[in-house]
SEDODREN-821544 format. One line per field, with one value per residue (C-alpha): residue in one letter; x, z, y. Coordinates in nm, 4 decimals. Example, Ala and Ser with C-alpha at 12.3 -4.5 7.8 and 13.67 -1.06 7.14 Angstrom:
2
res <- (A;S)
c1 <- (1.2300;1.3670)
c3 <- (0.7800;0.7140)
c2 <- (-0.4500;-0.1060)
! end
This chain:
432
res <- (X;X;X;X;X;X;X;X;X;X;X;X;X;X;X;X;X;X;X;X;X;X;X;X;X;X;X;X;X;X;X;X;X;X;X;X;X;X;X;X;X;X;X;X;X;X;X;X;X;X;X;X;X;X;X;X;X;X;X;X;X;X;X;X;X;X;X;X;X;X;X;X;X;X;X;X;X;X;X;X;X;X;X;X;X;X;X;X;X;X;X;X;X;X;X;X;X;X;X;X;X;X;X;X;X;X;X;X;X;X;X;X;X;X;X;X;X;X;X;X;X;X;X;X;X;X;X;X;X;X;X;X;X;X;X;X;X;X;X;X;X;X;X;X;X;X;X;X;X;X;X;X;X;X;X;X;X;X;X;X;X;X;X;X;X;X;X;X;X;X;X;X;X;X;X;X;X;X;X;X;X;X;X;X;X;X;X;X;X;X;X;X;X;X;X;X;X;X;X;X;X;X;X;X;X;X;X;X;X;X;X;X;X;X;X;X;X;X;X;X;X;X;X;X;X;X;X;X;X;X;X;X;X;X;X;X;X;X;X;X;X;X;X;X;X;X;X;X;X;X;X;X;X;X;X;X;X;X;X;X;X;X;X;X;X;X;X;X;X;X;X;X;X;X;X;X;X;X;X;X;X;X;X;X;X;X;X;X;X;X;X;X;X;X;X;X;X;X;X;X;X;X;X;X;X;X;X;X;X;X;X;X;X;X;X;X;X;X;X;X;X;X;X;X;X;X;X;X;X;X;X;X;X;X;X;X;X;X;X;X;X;X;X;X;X;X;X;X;X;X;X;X;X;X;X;X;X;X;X;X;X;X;X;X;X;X;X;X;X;X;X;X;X;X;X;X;X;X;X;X;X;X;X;X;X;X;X;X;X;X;X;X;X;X;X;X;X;X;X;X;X;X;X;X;X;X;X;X;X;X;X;X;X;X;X;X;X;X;X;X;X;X;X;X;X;X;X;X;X;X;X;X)
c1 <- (-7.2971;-7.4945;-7.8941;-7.9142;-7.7575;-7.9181;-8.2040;-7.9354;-7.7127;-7.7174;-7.5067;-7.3164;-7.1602;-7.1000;-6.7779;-6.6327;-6.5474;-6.2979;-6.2078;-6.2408;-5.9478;-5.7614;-5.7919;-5.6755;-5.3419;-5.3352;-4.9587;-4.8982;-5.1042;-4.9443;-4.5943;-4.7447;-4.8357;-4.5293;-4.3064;-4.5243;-4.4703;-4.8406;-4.9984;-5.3377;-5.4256;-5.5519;-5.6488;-5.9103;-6.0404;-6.0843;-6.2628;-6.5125;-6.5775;-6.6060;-6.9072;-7.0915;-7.1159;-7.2671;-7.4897;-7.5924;-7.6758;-7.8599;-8.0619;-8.1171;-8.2641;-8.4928;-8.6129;-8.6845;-8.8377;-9.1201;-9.2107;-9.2818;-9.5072;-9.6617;-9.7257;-9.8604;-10.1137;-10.2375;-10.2870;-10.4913;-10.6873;-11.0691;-10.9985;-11.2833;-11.2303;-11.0046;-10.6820;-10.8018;-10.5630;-10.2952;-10.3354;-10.3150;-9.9989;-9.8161;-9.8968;-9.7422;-9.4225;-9.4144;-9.4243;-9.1703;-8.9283;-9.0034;-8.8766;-8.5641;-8.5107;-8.5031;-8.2331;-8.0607;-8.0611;-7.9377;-7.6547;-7.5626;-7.5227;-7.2903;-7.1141;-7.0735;-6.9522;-6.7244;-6.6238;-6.6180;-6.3775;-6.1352;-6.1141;-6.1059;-5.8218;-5.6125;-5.3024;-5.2997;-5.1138;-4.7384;-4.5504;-4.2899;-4.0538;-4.0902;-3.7502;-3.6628;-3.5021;-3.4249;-3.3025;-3.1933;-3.3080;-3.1953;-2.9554;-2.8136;-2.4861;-2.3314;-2.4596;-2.2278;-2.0803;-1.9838;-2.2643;-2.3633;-2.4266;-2.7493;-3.0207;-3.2541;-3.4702;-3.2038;-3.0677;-3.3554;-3.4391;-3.0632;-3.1405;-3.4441;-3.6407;-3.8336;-3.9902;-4.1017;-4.2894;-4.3859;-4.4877;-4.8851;-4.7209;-4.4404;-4.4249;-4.1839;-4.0598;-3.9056;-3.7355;-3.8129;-4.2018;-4.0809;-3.8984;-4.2429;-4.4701;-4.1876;-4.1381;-4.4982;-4.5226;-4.2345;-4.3192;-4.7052;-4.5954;-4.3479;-4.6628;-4.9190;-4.6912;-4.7182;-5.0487;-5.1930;-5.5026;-5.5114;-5.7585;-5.8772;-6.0077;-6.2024;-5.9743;-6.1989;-6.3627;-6.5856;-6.4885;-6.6217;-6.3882;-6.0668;-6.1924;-6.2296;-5.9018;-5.7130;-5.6530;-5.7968;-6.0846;-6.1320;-5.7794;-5.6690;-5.3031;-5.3777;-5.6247;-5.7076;-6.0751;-6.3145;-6.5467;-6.9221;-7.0033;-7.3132;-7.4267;-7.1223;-7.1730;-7.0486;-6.6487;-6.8303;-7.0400;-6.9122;-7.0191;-6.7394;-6.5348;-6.1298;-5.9038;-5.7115;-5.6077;-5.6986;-5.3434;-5.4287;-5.5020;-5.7852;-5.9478;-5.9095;-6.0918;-6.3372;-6.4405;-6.4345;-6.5779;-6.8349;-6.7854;-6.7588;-6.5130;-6.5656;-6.2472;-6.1800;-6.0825;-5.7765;-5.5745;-5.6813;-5.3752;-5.4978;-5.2312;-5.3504;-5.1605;-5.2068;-5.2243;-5.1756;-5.2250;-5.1328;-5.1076;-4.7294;-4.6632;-4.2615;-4.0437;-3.9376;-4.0414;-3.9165;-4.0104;-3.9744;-4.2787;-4.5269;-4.8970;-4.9264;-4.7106;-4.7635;-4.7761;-4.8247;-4.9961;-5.0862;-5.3614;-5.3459;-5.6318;-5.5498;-5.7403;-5.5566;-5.2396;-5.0392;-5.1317;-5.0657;-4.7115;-4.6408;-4.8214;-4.6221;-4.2807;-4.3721;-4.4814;-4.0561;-3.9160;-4.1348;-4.0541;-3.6866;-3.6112;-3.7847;-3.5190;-3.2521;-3.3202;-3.3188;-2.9432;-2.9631;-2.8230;-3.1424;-3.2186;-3.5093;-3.5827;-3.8497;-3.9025;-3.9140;-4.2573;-4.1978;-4.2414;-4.5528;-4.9232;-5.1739;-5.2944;-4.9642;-4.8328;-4.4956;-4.3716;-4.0726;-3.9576;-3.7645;-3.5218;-3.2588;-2.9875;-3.0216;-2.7180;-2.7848;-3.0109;-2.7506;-3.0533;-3.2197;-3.5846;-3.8729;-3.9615;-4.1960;-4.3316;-4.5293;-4.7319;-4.9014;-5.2013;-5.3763;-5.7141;-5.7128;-5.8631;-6.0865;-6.2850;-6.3692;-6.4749;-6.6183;-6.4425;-6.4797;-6.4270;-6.6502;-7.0547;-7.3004;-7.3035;-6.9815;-6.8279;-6.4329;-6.2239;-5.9891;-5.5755;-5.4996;-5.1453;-5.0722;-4.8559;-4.6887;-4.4592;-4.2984;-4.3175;-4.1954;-4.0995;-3.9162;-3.7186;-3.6760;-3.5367;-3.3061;-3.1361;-3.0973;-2.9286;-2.6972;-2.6206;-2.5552;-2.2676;-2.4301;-2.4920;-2.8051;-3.0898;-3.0573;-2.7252;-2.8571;-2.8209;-3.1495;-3.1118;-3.2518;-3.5454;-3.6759;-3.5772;-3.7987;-4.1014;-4.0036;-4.1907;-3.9473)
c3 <- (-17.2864;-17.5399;-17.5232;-17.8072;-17.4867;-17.2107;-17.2781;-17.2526;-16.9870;-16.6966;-16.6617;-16.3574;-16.3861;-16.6326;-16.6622;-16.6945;-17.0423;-17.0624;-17.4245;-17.5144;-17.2535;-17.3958;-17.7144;-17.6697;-17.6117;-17.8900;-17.9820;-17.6019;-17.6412;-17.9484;-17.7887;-17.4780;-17.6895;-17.8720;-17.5542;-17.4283;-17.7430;-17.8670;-18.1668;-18.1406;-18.4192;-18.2238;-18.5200;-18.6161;-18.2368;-18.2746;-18.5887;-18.4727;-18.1124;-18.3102;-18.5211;-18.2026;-18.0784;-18.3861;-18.4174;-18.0489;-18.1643;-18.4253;-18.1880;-17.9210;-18.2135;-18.3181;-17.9883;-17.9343;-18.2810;-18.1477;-17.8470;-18.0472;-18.2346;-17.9513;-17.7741;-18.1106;-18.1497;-17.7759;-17.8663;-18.1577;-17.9912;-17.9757;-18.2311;-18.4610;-18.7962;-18.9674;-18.7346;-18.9114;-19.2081;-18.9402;-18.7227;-18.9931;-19.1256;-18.7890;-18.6996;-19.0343;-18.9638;-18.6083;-18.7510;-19.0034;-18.6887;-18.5276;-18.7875;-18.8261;-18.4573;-18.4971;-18.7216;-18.5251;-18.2514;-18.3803;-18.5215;-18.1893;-18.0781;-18.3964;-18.3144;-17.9290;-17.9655;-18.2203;-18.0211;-17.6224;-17.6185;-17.8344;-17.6085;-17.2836;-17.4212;-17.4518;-17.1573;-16.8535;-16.9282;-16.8293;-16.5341;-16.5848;-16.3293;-16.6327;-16.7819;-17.1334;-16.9499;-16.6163;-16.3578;-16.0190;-15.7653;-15.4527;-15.4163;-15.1113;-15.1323;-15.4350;-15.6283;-15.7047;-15.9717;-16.0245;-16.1731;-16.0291;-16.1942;-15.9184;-15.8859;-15.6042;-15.6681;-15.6999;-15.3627;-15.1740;-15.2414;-15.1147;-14.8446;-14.6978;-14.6926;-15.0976;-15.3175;-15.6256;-15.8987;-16.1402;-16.1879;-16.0275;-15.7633;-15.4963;-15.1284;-14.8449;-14.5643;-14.2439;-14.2066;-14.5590;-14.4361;-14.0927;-14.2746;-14.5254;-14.2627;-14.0308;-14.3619;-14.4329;-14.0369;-14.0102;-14.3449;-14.2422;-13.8655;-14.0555;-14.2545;-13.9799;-13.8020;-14.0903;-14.0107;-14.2978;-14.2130;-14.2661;-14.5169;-14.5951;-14.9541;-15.1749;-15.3835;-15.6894;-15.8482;-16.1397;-16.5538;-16.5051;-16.2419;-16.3760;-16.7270;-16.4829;-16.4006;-16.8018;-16.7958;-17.0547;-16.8858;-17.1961;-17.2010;-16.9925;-16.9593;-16.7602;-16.4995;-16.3790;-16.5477;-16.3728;-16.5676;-16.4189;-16.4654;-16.4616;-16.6698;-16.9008;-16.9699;-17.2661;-17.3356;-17.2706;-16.9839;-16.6949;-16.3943;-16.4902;-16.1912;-16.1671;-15.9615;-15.8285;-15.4507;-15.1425;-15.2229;-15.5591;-15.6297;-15.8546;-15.4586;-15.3658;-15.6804;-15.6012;-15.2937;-15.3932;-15.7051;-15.7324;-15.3595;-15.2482;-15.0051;-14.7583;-14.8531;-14.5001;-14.5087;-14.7735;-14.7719;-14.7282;-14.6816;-14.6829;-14.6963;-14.6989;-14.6408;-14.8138;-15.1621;-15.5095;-15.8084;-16.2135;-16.4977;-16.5620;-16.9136;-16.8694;-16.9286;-16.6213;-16.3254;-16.0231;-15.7596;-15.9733;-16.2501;-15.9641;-16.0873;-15.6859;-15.4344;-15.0167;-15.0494;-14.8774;-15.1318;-15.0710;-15.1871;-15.1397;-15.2130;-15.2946;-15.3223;-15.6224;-15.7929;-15.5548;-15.2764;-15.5095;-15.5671;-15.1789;-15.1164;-15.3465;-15.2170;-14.8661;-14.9638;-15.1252;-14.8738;-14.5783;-14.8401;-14.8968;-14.4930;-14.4386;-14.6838;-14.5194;-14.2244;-14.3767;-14.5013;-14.8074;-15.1110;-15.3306;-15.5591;-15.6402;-16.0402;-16.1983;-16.5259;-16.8847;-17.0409;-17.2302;-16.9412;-16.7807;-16.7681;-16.9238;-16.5772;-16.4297;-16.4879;-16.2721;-16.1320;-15.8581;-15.8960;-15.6193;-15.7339;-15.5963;-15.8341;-15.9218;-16.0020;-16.1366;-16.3961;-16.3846;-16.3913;-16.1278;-15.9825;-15.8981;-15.5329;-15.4805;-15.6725;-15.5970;-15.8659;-15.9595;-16.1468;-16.1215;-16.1714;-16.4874;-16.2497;-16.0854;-16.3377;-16.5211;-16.2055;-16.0333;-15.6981;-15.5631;-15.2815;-15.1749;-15.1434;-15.3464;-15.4615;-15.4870;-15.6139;-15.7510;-15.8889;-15.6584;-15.7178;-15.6627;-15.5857;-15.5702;-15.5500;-15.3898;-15.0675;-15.1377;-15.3205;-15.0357;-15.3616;-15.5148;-15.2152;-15.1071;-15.4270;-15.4714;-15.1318;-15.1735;-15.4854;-15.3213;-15.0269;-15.2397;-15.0235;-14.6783;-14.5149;-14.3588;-14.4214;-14.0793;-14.1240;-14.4083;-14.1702;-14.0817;-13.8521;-13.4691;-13.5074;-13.8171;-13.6592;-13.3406;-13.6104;-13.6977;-13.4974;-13.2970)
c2 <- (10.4807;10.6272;10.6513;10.3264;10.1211;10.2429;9.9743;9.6704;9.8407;10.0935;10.3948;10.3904;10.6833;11.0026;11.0638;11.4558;11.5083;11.7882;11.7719;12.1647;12.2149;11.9676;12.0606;12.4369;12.3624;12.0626;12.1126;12.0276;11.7237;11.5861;11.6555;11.4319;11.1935;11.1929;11.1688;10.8661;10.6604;10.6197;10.6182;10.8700;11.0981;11.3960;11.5869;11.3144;11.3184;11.6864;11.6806;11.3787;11.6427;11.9186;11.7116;11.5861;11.9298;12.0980;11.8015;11.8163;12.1974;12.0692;11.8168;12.1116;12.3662;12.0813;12.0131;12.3988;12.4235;12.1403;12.3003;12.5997;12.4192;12.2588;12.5425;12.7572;12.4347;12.4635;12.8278;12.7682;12.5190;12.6209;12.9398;12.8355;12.6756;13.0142;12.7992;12.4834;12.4759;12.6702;12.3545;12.0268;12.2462;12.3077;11.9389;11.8217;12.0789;11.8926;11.5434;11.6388;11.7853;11.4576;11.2463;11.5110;11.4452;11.1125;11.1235;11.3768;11.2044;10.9175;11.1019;11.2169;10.8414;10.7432;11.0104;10.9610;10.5781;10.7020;11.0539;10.9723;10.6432;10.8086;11.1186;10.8824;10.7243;11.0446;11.0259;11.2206;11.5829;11.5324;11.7205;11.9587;11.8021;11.4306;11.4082;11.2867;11.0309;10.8584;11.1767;11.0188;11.2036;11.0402;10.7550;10.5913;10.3334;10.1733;9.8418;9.5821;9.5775;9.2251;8.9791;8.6913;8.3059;8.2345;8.3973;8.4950;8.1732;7.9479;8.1231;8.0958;7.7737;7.6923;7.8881;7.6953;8.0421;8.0246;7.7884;7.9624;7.7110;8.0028;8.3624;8.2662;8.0448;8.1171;8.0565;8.2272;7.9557;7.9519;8.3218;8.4126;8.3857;8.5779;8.8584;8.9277;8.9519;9.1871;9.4271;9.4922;9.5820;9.7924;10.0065;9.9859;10.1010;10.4033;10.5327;10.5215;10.7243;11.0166;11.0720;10.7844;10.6669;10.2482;10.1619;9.7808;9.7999;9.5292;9.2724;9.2959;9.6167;9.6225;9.7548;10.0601;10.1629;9.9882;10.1798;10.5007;10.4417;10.4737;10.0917;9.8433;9.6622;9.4418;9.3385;9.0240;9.1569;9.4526;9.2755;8.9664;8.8956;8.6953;8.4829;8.4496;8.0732;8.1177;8.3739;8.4852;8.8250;9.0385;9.1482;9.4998;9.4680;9.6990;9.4747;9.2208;9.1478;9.1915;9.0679;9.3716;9.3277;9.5442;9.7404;9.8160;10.2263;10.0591;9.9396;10.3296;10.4494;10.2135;10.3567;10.7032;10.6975;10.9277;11.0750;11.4411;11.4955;11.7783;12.0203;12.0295;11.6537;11.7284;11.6332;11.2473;11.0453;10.6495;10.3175;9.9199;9.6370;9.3194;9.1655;9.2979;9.1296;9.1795;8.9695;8.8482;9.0032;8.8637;8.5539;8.3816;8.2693;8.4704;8.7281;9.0321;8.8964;8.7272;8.8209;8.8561;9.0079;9.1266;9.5046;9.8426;10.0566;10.4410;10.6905;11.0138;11.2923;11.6717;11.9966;12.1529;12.0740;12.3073;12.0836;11.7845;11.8651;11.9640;11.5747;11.4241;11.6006;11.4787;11.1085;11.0818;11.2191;10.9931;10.6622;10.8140;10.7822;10.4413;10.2651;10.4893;10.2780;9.9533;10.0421;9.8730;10.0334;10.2269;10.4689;10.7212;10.8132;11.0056;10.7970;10.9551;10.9511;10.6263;10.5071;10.5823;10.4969;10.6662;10.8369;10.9122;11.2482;11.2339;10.8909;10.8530;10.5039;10.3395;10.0821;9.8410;9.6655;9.2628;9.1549;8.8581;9.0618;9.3254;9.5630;9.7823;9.6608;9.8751;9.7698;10.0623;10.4239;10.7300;10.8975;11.2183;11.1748;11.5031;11.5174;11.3083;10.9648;11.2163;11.3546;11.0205;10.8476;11.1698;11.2241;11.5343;11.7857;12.1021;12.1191;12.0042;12.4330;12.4189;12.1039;12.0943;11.7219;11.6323;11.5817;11.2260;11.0744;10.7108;10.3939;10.1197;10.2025;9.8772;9.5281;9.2543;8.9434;9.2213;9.3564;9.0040;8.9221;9.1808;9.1199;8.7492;8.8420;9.1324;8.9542;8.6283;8.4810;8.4711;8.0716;8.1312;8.3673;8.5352;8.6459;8.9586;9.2450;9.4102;9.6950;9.6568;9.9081;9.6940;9.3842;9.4744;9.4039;9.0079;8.8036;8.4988)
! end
């Protein structure tokens, strides 16, 4: 927000701009871009930074140049009437540096609107271990191979256990209700025993933070927008309210946006169970496009990017044994740049096959996102002497609609509901 603003608005936060480091290795940064599919012309972002500093120079020699002249007019004060003429002429040189100053200054704010949103909206720097394209890392069982005429909603409906009317409205029944609410125990039960610390986050969180985050606050395709009835506020204004759900890593920022962390707390491994929501950008109605789903989402905070990495390696492997022990046929696959966020750096995507799409779903993923979220929403480990941006990790253990939906589809030929095979230790979670 630049000082023009401030008398309409409040500043909730500063973020960390970092756009000197980014800029040194630029070739690195247009590659990024390049690999990500956008369209940002870095050199014009450079140019417009470069500007704002010299003119923030400018502003700062100005400012010095006035106190000089305050001071030499204090000092001339009661001199007799030789520092007359000295006075009326330093008082005419300040007016004249107040007027410059004025300019300056706004200068400085031109520059900023133009400058800071364009150098927010450059992507997170990209992992070494991000492939060109997918690389499976882990895969358990074989998909089959034959494609089926019904899908999961049709089967489920057959089945007694799903009623979906559209993307925004679905309901589980009977067993189907039985088996949601005995997955999100069994994965939540896996993860608390890891050492994760349950968490129970806020459903909604404001712009600023969902703009902290690298996603589009003003756009109604990323977020759920909520409308105040009573006093509609501007496209702009960063108290609007989104829909997010307590699972969402948008939630975690929330709560640790602008928070220092004592170091000896890292790393902070956090999971909540419940809702997540997302606008459906897809055709079709069925569980893999719901703008809600039952989820176990995870947080994780880091000390450097060392201790990011080793987090990350852990969080796989702990996901990578819980779907061992469902059984069911999966798959682990660090996607290509194309394919990621803005903030994510390195994503692990666990999949299962649809057959009936003839495509593999993303049930759950972990991602690295360095300290890209950190630094624009302030969250921090160390003293107040001594304060360094955390490494965040984040993502979804598992989607329940989409597993559910992928084993209707795989297990297509079963009579009853209860007759998928769910092994005893995650059956011991379904409530009779």
């Amino acid at each position: 927000m630049t000082g023009d603003e401030a008398k309409e608005q409040f500043s909730v936060l500063t973020p960390h701009i970092d756009a000197d480091e980014r800029f040194k290795e630029i070739t690195s940064l247009k590659e990024n871009i390049s690999k990500r599919g956008l369209e940002i012309e870095v050199e014009k972002i450079q140019t417009l930074w470069n500007m704002l500093k010299q003119v923030e120079k400018d502003k700062v020699t100005l400012e010095n140049k006035r106190v000089d002249i305050a001071n030499k007019i204090k000092q001339l004060k009661g001199s007799g009437e030789n520092s007359v003429k000295e006075m009326d002429k330093l008082k005419l040189q300040g007016k004249l540096l107040r007027d410059d100053l004025k300019t300056t200054t706004k200068a400085v704010w031109e520059l900023e609107k133009l400058a800071i949103p364009r150098i927010l909206n450059l992507p997170n720097d990209l992992h070494v271990r991000t492939p060109s394209s997918e690389n499976i890392i882990f895969e358990v069982g074989k998909e089959a191979t034959s494609k089926i005429t019904e899908s999961h909603v049709d089967i489920g409906k057959s089945l007694g256990i799903l009623d979906c009317i559209n993307s925004e409205w679905f309901y589980t029944k009977g067993h189907g209700a039985i088996f949601e609410l005995g997955m999100l125990d069994y994965f939540a039960n896996e993860i608390f025993n890891q050492n994760f610390i349950k968490f129970c986050n806020s459903d909604f969180s404001r712009s600023v933070v969902v703009e902290g985050c690298g996603i589009n606050h003003e756009d109604p395709t990323d977020t759920f927008i909520l409308k105040d009835t009573d006093d509609m506020l501007e496209a702009k204004d960063v108290n609007r309210l989104h829909l997010v759900g307590g699972t969402s890593f948008i939630s975690f920022c929330a709560f640790h946006a602008k928070n220092i962390i004592p170091t000896t707390s890292l790393p902070l491994q956090l999971f909540a169970v419940g809702r997540h929501y997302t606008p459906n950008n897809q055709n079709g109605s069925n569980l893999f496009n719901t703008c809600q789903s039952t989820s176990v989402g995870l947080f994780i905070l880091t000390s450097n990017q060392n201790s990011e990495i080793e987090e990350f390696d852990k969080c796989v492997a702990m996901i990578t044994e819980i779907y061992k022990t469902l059984g069911y046929p999966f798959r682990i696959v660090y996607l290509p740049a194309k394919n990621l966020k803005k903030y994510e750096s390195l994503k692990a995507s666990i999949q299962m096959f649809s057959p009936y799409f003839g495509s593999y779903i993303e049930v759950g993923h972990i991602c690295m996102c360095g300290s890209y979220i950190s630094k624009r929403l302030l969250i921090r480990h160390g003293t107040e002497e001594d304060m360094k941006f955390t490494h965040v990790i984040s993502g979804s253990a598992v989607s329940i609609p989409k597993l559910l939906g992928c084993l209707l589809e795989q297990y297509h030929y079963v009579n009853d509901f209860v007759d998928i095979p769910v092994p005893d230790e995650v059956k011991k979670y379904f409530v009779k």
